[in-house]
Z-matrix of the N, CA and C atoms (Angstrom, degrees):
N
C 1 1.443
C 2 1.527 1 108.54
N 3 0.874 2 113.93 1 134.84
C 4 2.071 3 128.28 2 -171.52
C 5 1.866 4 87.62 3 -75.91
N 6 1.243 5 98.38 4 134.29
C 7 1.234 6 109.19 5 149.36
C 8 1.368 7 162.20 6 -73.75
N 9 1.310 8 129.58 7 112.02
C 10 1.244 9 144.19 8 -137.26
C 11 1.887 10 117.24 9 -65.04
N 12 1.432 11 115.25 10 109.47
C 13 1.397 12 102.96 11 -169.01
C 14 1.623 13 114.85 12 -35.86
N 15 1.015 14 121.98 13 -33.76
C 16 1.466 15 107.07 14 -170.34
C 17 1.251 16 132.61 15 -80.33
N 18 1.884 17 106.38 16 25.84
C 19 1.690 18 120.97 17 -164.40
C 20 1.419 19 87.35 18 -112.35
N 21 2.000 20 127.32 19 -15.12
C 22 1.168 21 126.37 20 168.93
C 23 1.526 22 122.77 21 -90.38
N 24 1.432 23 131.76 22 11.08
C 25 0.836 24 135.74 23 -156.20
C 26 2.023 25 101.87 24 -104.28
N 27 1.211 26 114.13 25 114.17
C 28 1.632 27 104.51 26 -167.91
C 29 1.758 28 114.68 27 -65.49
N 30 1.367 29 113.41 28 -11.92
C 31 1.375 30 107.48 29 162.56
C 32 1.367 31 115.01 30 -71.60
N 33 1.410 32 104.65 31 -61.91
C 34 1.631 33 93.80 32 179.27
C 35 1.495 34 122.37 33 -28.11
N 36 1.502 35 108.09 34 -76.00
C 37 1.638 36 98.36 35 165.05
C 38 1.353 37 155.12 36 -60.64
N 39 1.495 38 100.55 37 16.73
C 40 1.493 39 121.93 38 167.87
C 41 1.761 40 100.27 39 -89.01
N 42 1.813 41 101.72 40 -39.61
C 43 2.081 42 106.72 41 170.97
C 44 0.885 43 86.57 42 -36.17
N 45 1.721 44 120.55 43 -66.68
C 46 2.180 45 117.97 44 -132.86
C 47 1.554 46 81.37 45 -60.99
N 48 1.539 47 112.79 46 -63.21
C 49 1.199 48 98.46 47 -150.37
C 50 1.862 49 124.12 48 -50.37
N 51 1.427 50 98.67 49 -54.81
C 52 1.766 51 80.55 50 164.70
C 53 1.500 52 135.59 51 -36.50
N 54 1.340 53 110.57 52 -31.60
C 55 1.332 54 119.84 53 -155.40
C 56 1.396 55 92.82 54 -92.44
N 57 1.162 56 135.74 55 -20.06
C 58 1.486 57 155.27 56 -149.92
C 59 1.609 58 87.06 57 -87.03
N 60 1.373 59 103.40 58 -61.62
C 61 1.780 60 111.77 59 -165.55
C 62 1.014 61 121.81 60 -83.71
N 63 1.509 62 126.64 61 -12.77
C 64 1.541 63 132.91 62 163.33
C 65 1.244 64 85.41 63 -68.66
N 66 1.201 65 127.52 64 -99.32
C 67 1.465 66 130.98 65 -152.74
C 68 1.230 67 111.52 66 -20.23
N 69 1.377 68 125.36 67 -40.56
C 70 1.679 69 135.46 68 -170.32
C 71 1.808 70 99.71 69 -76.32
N 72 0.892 71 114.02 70 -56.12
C 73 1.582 72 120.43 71 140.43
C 74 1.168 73 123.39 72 0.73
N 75 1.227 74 106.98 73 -91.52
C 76 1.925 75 126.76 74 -155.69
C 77 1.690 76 97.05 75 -80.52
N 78 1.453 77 127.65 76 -12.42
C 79 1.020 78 135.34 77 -178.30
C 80 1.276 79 107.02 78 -68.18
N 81 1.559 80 126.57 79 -49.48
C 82 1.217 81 116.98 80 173.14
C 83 1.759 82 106.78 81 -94.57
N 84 1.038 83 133.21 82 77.80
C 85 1.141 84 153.59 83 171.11
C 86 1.627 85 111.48 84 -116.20
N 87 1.290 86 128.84 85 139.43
C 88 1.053 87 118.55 86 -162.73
C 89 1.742 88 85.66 87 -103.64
N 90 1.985 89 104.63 88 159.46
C 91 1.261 90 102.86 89 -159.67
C 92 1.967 91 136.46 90 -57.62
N 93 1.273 92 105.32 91 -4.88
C 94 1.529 93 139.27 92 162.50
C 95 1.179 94 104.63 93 -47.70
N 96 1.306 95 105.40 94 -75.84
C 97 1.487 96 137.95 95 -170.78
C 98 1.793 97 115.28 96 -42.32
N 99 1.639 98 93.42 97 -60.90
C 100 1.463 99 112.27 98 -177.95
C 101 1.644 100 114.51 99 -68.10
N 102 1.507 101 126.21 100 -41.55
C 103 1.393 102 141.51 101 151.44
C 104 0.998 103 131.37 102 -48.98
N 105 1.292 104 125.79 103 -19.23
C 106 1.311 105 140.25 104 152.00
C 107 1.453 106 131.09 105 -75.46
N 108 1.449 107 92.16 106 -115.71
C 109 2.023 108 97.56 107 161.98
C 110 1.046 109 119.83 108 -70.96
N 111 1.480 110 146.65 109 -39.16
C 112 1.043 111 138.78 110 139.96
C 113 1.673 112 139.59 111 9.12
N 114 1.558 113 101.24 112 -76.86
C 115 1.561 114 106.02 113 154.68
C 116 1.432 115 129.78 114 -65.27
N 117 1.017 116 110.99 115 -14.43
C 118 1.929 117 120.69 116 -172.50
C 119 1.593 118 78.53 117 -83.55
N 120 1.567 119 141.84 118 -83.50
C 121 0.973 120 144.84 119 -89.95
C 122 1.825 121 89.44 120 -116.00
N 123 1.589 122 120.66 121 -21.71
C 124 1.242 123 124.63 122 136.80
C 125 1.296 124 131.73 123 -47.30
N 126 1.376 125 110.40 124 -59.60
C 127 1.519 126 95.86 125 166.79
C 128 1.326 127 146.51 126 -46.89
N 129 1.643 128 91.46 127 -64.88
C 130 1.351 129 99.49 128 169.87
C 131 1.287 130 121.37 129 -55.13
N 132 1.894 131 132.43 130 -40.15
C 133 1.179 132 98.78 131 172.57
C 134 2.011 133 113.53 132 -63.08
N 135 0.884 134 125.79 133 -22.87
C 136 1.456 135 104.10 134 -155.67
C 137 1.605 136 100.63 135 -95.45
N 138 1.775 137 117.00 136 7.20
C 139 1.198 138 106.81 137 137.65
C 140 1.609 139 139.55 138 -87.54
N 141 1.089 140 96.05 139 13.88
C 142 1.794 141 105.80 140 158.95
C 143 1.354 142 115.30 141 -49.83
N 144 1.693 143 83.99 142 -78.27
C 145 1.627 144 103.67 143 -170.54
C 146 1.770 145 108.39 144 -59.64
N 147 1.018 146 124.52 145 -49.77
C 148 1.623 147 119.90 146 160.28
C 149 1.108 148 129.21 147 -28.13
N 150 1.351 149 102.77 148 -74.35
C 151 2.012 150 100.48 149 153.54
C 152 1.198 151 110.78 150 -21.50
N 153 1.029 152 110.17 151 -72.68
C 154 2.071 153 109.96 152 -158.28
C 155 1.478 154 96.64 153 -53.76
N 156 1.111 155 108.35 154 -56.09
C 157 2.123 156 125.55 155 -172.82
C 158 1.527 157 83.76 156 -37.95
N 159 0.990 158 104.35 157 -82.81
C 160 1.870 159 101.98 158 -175.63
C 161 0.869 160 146.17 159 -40.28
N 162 1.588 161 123.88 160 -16.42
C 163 1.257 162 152.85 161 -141.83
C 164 1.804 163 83.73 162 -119.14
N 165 1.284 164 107.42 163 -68.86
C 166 1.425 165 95.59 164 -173.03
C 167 1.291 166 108.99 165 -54.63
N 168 1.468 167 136.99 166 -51.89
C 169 0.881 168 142.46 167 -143.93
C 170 1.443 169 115.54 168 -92.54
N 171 1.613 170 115.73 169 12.89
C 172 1.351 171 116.05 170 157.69
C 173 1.114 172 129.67 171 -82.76
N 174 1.552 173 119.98 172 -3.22
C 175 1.547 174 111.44 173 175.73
C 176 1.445 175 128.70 174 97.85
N 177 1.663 176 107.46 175 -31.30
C 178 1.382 177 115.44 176 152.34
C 179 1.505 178 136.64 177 -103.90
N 180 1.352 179 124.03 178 176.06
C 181 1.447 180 128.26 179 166.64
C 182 1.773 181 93.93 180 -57.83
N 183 1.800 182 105.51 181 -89.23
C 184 1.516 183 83.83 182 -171.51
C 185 1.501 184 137.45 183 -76.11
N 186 1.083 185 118.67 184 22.75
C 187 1.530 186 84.82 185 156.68
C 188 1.736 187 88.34 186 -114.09
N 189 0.658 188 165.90 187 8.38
C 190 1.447 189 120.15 188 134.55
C 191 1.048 190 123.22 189 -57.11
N 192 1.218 191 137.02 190 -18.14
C 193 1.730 192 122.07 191 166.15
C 194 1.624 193 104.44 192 -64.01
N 195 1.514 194 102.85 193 -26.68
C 196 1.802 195 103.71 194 -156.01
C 197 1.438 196 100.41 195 -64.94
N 198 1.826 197 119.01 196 -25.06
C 199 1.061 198 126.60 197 -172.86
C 200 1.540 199 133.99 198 -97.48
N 201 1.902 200 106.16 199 -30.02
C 202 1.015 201 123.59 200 140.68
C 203 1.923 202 120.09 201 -46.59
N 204 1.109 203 126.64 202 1.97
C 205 1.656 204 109.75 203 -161.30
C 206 1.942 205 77.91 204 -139.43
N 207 1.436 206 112.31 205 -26.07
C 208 1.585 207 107.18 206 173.77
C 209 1.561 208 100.33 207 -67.60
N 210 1.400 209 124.72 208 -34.10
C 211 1.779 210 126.64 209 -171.55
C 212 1.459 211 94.25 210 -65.03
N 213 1.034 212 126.08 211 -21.40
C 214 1.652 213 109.44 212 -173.60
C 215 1.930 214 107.79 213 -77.02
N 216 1.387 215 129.51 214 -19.22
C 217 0.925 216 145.19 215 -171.44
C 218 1.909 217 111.83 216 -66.92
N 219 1.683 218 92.13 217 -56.11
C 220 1.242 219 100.83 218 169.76
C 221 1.693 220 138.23 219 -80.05
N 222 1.435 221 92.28 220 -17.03
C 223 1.678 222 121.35 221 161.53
C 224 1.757 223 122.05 222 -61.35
N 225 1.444 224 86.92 223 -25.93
C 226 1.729 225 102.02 224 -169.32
C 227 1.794 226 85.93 225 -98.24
N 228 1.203 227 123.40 226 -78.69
C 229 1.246 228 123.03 227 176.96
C 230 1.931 229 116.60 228 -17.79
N 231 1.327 230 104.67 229 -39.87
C 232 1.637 231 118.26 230 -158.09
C 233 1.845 232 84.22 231 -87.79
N 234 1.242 233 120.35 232 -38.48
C 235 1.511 234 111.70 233 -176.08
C 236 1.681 235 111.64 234 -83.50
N 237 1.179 236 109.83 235 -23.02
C 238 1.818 237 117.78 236 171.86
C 239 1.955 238 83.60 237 -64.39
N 240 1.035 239 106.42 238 -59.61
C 241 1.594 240 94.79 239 -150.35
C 242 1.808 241 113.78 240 -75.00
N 243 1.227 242 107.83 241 -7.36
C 244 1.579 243 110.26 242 168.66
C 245 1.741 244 108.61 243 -90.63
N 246 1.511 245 99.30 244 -30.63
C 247 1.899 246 90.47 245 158.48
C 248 1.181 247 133.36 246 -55.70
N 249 1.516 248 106.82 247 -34.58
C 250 1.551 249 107.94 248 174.46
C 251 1.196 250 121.76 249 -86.56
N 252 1.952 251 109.09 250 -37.60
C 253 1.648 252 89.90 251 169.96
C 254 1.790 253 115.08 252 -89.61
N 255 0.978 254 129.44 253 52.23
C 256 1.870 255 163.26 254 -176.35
C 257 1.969 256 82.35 255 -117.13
N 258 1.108 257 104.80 256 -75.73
C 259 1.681 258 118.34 257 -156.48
C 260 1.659 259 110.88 258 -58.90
N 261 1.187 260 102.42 259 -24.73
C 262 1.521 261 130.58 260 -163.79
C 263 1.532 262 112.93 261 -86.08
N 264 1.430 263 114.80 262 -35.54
C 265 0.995 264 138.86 263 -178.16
C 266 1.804 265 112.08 264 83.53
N 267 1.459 266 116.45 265 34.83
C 268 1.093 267 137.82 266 -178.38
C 269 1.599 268 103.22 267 -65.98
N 270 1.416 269 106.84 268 -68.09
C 271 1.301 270 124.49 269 -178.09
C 272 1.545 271 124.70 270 -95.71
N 273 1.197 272 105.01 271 145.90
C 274 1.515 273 110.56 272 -153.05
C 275 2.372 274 75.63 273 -100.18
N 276 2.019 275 87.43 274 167.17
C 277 1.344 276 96.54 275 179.74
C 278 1.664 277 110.91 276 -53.29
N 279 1.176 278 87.29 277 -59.85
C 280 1.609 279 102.38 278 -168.73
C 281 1.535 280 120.17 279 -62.37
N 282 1.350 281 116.40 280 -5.82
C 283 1.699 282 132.91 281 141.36
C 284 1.022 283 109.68 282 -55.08
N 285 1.400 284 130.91 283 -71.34
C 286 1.664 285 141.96 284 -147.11
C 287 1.533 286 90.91 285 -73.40
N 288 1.924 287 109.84 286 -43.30
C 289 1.557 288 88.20 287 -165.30
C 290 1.942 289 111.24 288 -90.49
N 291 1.156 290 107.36 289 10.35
C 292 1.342 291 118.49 290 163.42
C 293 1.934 292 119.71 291 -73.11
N 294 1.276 293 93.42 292 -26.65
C 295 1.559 294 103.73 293 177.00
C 296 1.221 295 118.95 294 -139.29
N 297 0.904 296 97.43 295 38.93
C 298 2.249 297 112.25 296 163.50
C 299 1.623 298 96.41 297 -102.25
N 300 1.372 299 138.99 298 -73.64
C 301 1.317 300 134.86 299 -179.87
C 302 1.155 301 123.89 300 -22.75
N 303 1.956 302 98.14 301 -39.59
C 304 1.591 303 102.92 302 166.66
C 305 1.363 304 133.25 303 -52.32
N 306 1.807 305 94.04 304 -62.17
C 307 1.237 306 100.37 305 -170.16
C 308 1.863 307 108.16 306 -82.54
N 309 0.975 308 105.33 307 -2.01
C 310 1.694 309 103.42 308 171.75
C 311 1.396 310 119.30 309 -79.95
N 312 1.740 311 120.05 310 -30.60
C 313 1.678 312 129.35 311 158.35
C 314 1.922 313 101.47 312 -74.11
N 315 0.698 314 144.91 313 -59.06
C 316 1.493 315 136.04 314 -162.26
C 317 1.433 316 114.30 315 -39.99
N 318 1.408 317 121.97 316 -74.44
C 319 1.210 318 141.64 317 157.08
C 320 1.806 319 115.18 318 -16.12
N 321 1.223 320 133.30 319 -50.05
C 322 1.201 321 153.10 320 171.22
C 323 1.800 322 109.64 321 -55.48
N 324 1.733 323 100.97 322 -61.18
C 325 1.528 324 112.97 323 -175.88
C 326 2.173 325 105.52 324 -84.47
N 327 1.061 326 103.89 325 -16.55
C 328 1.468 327 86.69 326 172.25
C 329 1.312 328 113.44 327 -72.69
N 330 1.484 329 111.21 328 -37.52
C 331 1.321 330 126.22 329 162.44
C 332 1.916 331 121.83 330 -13.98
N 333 1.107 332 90.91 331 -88.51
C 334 1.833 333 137.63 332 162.30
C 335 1.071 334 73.25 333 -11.89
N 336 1.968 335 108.55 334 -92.13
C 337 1.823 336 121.24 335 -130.84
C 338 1.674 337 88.30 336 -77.71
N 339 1.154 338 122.28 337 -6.50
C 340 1.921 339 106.27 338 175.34
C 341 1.354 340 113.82 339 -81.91
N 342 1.961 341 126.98 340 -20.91
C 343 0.931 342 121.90 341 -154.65
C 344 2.237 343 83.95 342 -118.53
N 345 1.351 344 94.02 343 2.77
C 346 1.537 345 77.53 344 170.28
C 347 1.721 346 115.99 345 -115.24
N 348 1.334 347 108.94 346 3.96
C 349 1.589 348 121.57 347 175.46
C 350 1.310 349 107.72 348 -35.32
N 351 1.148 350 162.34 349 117.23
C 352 1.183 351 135.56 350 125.21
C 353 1.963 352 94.55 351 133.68
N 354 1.408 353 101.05 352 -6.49
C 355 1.459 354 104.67 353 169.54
C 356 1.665 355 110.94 354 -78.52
N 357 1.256 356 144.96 355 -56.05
C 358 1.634 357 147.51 356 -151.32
C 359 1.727 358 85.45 357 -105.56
N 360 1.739 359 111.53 358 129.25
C 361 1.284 360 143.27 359 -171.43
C 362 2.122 361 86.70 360 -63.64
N 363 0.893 362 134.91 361 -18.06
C 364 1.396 363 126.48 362 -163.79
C 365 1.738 364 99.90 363 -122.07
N 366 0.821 365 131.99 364 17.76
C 367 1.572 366 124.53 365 -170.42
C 368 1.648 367 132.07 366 -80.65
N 369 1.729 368 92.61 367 6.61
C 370 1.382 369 92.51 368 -170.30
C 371 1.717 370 80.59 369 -139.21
């Protein structure tokens, strides 16, 4: 199967990557932990990167923006829920500051690729 433009896109793989390191995360969470915030804070990140997956992969200009600007929903959700388990004492410093850089570049470049959709004759 040919591979899907949106596995080349460097935001997307800044998603995996967040979503990559929670999970590695919430894994050692004791079972409370993981049943709780845990599953919320899985999801939502790995509906980031879905969004985008989807977004390209509808075929038009707008709804991939519709879906690119839905990823900001679950991006915000995924940073509410590392505040609390931050607050919780879930996450250690050197976690949070392993995935703040992330989520502090993402936000910026979804930006970008939402306001450049529909600019370059080949983009979909």
């Amino acid at each position: 199967m040919p591979r899907s433009n949106f596995e080349k896109l460097e935001f997307y793989l800044v998603a995996e990557k967040i979503a990559d390191q929670i999970w590695d995360i919430v894994l050692g969470w004791d079972g409370f932990a993981r049943d709780t915030i845990g599953k919320q804070i899985v999801r939502a990140a790995d509906s980031i990167g879905a969004n985008i997956a989807e977004g390209v992969g509808r075929g038009s200009h707008a709804d991939n923006k519709r879906f690119v600007r839905t990823a900001r929903g679950p991006l915000n959700e995924t940073i509410h829920f590392l505040r609390r388990a931050f607050r919780r004492k879930l996450l250690s410093k050197a976690q949070t500051d392993a995935l703040k850089p992330l989520l502090d570049e993402l936000p910026p470049r979804l930006n970008a690729y939402l306001k450049s959709i529909g600019s370059f004759p080949d983009d979909e």
